[in-house]
N, C-alpha and C positions, 0 to 999 in steps of 0.2 A: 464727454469723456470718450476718445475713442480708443480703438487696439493699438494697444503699441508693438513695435517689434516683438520686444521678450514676451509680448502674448500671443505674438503669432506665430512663433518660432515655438513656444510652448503645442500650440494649439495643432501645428504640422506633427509635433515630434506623438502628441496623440494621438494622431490622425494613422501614422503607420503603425504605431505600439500598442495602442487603445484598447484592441481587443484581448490582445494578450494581459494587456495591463491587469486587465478585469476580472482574471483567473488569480488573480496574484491579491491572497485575503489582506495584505497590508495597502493596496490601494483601495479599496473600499470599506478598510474596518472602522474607520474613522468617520462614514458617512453620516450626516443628517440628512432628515428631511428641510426642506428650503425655507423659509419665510415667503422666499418672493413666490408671488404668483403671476404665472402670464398669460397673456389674453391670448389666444389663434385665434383664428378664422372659423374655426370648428368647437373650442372649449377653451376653458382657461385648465391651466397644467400647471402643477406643481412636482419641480424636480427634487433631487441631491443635492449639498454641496459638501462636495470633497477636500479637505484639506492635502493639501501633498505633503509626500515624506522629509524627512530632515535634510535628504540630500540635494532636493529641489525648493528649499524655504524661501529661496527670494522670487517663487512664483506665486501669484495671489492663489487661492482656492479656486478648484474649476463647478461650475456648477452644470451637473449629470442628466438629462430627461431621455431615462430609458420605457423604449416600448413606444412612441408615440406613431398612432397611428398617421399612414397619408395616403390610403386610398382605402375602398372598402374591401370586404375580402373577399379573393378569386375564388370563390366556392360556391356549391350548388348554380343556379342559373346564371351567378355571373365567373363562371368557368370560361378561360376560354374567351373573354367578350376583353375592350379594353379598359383601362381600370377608371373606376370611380369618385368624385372623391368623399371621402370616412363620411358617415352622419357623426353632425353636432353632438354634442354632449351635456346634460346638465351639469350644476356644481364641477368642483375641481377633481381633475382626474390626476392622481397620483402618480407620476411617471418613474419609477423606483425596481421596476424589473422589466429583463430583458425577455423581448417575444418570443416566437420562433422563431426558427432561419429556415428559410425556402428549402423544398426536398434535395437531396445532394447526394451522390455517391460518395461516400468516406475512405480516401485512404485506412489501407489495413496495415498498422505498424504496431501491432503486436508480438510480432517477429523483428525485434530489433535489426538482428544481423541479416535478415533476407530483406530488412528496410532501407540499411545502408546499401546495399547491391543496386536498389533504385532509386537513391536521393542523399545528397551530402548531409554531412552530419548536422548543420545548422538548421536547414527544412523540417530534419527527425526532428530537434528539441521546441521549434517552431510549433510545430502540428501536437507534438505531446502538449503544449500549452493551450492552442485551438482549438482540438479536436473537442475538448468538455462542454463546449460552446455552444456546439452542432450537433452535441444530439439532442437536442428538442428542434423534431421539424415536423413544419406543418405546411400545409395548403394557404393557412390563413397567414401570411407572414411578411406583409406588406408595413415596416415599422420602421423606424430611424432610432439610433442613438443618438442623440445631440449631447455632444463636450460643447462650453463656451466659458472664457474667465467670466468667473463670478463677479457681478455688481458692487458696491458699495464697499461697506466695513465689516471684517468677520471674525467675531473670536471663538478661538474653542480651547474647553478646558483639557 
């Protein structure tokens, strides 16, 4: 079974939205945690699966693996060095929340109207969506979210 179009055209249009999406309680209120389990190189993970909105019904369910590590983290002696890769893991590591995001200067658009003076209005309601995102930063924040359409058959009540 592989991607078809409508899953990769699904899978681009999250790839630009995704993280906005994520602020948005009606794409994730519907989350489960996964049945499946997968094997890495490092542990086995288990993700989400997300059912989409009504508006998007004729897309399968995408299934979610947030936080998953992929290198060890830049901190104390390995500051500074190139990166690692993670230590293995026992048992299944729950991939269901999102890590840090790397240290970052934050636009300040809490002055609305001296925010328009420096960014079209679309950038503003952009960043109002992003910006909850980022503030958990850390040093340690070397993680990936993985969207992929969900596997098999999925029902939810």
């Amino acid at each position: 079974m592989g991607i078809t179009s409508r899953d990769f055209l699904h899978l681009l249009l999250l790839f630009f939205f995704g993280p906005t999406a994520l602020t948005d309680n009606n794409f994730m209120k519907n989350a489960k945690i996964s049945t499946r389990i997968v094997q890495t190189r490092y542990g086995r993970l288990q993700g989400l699966l997300v059912p989409l909105d009504q508006q998007h019904r004729y897309f399968r369910p995408i299934e979610v693996f947030l936080g998953v590590p992929y290198a060890t983290p830049p901190v104390q002696s390995n500051r500074f060095s190139p990166t690692r890769t993670p230590s293995p893991w026992d048992g299944v590591r729950v991939a269901d929340k999102m890590s840090p995001v790397c240290p970052q200067r934050l636009p300040n658009i809490s002055n609305e109207t001296a925010a328009l003076e420096r960014m079209p209005k679309g950038r503003l309601e952009y960043l109002k969506r992003l910006l909850p995102l980022l503030k958990n930063q850390s040093e340690d924040c070397l993680y990936l979210n993985i969207f992929s359409p969900a596997q098999g058959e999925f029902y939810f009540s």
